[in-house]
FILUMLO-965138 format. One record per residue: x, y, z of N, C-alpha, C in turn; residue number from 1; residue in one letter. Coordinates in steps of 0.001 Angstrom, whole numbers, plus 500000, padded with zeros to 6 digits. Atoms other than C-alpha are relative to their C-alpha. Layout:
BEGIN
pt npx:X npy:Y npz:Z capx:X capy:Y capz:Z cpx:X cpy:Y cpz:Z num:NUM residuo:A
...
This chain:
BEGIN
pt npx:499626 npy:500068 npz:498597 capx:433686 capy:508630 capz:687924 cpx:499445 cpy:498709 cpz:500591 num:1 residuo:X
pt npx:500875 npy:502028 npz:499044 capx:433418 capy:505013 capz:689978 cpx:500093 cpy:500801 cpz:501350 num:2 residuo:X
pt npx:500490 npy:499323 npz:498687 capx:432132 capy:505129 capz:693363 cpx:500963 cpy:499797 cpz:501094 num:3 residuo:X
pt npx:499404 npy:499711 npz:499024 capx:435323 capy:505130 capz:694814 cpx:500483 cpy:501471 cpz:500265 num:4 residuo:X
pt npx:499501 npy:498905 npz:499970 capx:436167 capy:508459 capz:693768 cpx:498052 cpy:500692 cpz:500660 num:5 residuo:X
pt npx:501334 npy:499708 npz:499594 capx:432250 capy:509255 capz:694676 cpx:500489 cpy:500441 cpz:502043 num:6 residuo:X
pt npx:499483 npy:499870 npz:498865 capx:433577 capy:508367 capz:698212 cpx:500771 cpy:501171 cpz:500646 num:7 residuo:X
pt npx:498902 npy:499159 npz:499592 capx:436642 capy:510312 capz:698526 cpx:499435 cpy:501455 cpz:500248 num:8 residuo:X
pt npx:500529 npy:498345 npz:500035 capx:434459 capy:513583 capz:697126 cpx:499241 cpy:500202 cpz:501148 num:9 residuo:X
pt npx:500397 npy:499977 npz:499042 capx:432250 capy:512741 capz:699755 cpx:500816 cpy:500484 cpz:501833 num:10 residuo:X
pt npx:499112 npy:499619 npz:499161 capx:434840 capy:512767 capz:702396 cpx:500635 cpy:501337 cpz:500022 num:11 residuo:X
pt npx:499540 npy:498239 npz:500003 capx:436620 capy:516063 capz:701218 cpx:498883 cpy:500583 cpz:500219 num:12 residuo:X
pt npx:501521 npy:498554 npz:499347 capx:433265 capy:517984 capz:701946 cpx:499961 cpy:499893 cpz:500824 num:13 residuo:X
pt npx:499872 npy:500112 npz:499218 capx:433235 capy:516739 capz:704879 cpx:501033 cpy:499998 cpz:501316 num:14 residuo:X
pt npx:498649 npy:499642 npz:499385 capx:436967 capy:517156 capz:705911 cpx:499794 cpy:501405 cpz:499659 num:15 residuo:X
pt npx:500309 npy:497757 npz:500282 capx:436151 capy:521321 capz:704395 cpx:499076 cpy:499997 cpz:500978 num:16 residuo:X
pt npx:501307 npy:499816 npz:499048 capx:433159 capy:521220 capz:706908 cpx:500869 cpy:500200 cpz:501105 num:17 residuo:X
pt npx:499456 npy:499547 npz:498878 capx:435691 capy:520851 capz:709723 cpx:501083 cpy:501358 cpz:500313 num:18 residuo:X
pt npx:498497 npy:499293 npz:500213 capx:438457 capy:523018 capz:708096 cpx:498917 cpy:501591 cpz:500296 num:19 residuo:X
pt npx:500903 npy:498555 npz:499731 capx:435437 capy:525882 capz:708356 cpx:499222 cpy:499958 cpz:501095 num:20 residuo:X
pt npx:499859 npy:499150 npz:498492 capx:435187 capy:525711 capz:712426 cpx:500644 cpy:500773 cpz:499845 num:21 residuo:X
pt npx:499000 npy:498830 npz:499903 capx:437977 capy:528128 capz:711832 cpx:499554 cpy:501717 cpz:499851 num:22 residuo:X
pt npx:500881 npy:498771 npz:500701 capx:435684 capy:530762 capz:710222 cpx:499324 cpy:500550 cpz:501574 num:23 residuo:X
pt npx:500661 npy:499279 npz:499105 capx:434721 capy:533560 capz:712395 cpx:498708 cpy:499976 cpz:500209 num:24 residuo:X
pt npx:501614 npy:500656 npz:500067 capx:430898 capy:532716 capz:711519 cpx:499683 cpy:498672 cpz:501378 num:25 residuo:X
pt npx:500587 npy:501351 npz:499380 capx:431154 capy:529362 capz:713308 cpx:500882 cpy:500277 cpz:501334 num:26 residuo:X
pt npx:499306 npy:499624 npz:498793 capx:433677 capy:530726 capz:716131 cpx:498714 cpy:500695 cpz:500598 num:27 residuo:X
pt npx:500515 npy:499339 npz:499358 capx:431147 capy:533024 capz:717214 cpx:498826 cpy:499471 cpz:500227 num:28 residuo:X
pt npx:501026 npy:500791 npz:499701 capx:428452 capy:530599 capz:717097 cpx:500757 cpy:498581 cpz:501238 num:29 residuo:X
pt npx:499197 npy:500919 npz:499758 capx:430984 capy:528364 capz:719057 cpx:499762 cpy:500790 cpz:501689 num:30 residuo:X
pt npx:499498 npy:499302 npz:498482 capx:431171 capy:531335 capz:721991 cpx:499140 cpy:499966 cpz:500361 num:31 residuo:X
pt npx:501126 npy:499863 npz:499308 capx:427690 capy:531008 capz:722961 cpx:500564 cpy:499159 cpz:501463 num:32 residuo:X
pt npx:499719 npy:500607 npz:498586 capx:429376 capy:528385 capz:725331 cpx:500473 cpy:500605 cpz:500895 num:33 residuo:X
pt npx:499288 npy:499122 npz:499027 capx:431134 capy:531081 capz:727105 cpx:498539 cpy:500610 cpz:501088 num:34 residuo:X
pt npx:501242 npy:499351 npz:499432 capx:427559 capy:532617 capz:728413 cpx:499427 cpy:498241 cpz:500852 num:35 residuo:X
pt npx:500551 npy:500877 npz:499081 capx:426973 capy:529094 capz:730341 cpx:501063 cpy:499860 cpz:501548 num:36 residuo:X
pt npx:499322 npy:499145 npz:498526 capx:428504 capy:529959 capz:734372 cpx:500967 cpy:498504 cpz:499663 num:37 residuo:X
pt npx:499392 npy:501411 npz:499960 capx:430352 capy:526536 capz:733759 cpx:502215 cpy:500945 cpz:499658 num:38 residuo:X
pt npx:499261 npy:499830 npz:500232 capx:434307 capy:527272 capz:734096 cpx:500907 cpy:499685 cpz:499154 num:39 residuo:X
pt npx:499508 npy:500944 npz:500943 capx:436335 capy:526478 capz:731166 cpx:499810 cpy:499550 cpz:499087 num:40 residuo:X
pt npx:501041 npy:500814 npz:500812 capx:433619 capy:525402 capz:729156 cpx:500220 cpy:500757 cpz:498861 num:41 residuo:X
pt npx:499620 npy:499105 npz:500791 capx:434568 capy:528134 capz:726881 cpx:501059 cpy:499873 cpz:499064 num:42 residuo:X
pt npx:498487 npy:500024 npz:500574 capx:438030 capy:527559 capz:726090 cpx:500435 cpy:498745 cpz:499701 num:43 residuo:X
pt npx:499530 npy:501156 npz:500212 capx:437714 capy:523599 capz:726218 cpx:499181 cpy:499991 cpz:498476 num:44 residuo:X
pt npx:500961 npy:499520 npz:501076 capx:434822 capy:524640 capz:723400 cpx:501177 cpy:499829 cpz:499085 num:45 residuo:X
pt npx:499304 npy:499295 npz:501520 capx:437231 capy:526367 capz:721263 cpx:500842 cpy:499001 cpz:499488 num:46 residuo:X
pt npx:498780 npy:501299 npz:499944 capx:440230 capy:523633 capz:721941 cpx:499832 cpy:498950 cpz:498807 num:47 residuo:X
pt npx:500950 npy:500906 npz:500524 capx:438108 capy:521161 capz:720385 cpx:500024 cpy:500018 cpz:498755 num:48 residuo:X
pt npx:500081 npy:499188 npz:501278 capx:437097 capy:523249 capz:717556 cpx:501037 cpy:499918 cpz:499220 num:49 residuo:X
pt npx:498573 npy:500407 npz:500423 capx:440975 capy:523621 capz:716918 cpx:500254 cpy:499202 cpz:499048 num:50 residuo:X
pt npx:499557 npy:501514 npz:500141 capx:441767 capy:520344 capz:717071 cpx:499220 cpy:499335 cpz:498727 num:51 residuo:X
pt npx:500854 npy:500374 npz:500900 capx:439061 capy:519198 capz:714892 cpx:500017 cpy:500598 cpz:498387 num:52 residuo:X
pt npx:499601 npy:499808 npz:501247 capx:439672 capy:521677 capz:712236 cpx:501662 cpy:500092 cpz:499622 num:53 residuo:X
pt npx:498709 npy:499980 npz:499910 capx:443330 capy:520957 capz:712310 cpx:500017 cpy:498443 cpz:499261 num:54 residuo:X
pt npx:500273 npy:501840 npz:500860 capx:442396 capy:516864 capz:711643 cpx:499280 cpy:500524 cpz:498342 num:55 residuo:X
pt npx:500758 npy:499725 npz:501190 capx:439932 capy:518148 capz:708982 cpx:501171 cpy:500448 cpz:498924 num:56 residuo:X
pt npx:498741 npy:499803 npz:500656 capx:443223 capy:519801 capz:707506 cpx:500879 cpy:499042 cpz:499244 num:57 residuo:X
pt npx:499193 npy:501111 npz:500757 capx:444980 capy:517060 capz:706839 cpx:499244 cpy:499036 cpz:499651 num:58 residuo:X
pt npx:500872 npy:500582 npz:501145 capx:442323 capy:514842 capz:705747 cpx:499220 cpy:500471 cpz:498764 num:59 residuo:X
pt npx:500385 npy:499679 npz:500967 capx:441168 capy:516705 capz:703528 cpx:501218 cpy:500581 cpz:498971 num:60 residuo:X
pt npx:499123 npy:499968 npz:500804 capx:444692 capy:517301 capz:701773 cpx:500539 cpy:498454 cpz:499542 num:61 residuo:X
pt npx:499636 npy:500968 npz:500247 capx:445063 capy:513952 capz:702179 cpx:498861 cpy:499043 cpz:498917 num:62 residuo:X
pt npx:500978 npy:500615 npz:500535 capx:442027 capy:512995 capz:700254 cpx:500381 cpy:501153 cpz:498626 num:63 residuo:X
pt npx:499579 npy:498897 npz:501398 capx:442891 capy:516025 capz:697609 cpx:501140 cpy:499361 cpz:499218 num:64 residuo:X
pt npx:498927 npy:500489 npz:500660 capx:446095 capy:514289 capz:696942 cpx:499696 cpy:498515 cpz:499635 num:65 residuo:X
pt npx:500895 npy:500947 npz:500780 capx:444080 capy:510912 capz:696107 cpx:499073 cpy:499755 cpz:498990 num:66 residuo:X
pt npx:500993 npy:499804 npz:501240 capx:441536 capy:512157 capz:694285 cpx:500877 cpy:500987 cpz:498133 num:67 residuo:X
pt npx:499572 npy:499631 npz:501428 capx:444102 capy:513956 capz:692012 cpx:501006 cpy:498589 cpz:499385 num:68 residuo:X
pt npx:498852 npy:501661 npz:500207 capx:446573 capy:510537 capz:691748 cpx:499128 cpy:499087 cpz:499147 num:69 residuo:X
pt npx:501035 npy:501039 npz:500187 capx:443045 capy:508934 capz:691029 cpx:499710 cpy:500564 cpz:498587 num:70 residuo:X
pt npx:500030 npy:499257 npz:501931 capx:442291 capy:511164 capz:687781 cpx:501181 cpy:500445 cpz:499391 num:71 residuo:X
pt npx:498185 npy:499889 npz:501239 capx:446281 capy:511280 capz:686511 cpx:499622 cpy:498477 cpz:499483 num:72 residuo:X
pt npx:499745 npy:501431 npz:500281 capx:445616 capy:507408 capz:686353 cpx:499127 cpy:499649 cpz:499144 num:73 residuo:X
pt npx:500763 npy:499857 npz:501505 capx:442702 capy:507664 capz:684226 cpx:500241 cpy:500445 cpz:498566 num:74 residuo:X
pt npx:499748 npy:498982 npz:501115 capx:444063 capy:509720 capz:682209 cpx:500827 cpy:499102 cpz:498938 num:75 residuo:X
């Protein structure tokens, strides 16, 4: 393995890190914001969350489909 594929692996863990805001574990650690009197703060929370594991989604398929292109070519 060269350290570009080092990279990439690096990156997919870190694109799965966002893809698991989705997980009820980290949602419910997410709702504590709901318990601050702030309006909204709750639901712009979650939005966020979303959004973020929605990017994480596609970078991290998009880095899955590099890192396998990257070891056919070795091959």
């Amino acid at each position: 393995m060269n350290s570009k594929d080092n990279k990439l692996i690096y990156g997919a863990i870190g694109a799965f890190m966002l893809v698991l805001l989705q997980t009820s574990f980290f949602q419910n650690a997410i709702g504590f914001a709901n318990f601050i009197n702030r309006p909204y703060l709750g639901e712009i929370v979650f939005l966020l969350s979303n959004i973020l594991s929605f990017i994480g989604v596609i970078i991290f398929t998009i880095i899955a489909i590099k890192l396998i292109l990257n070891s056919s070519k070795e091959k």
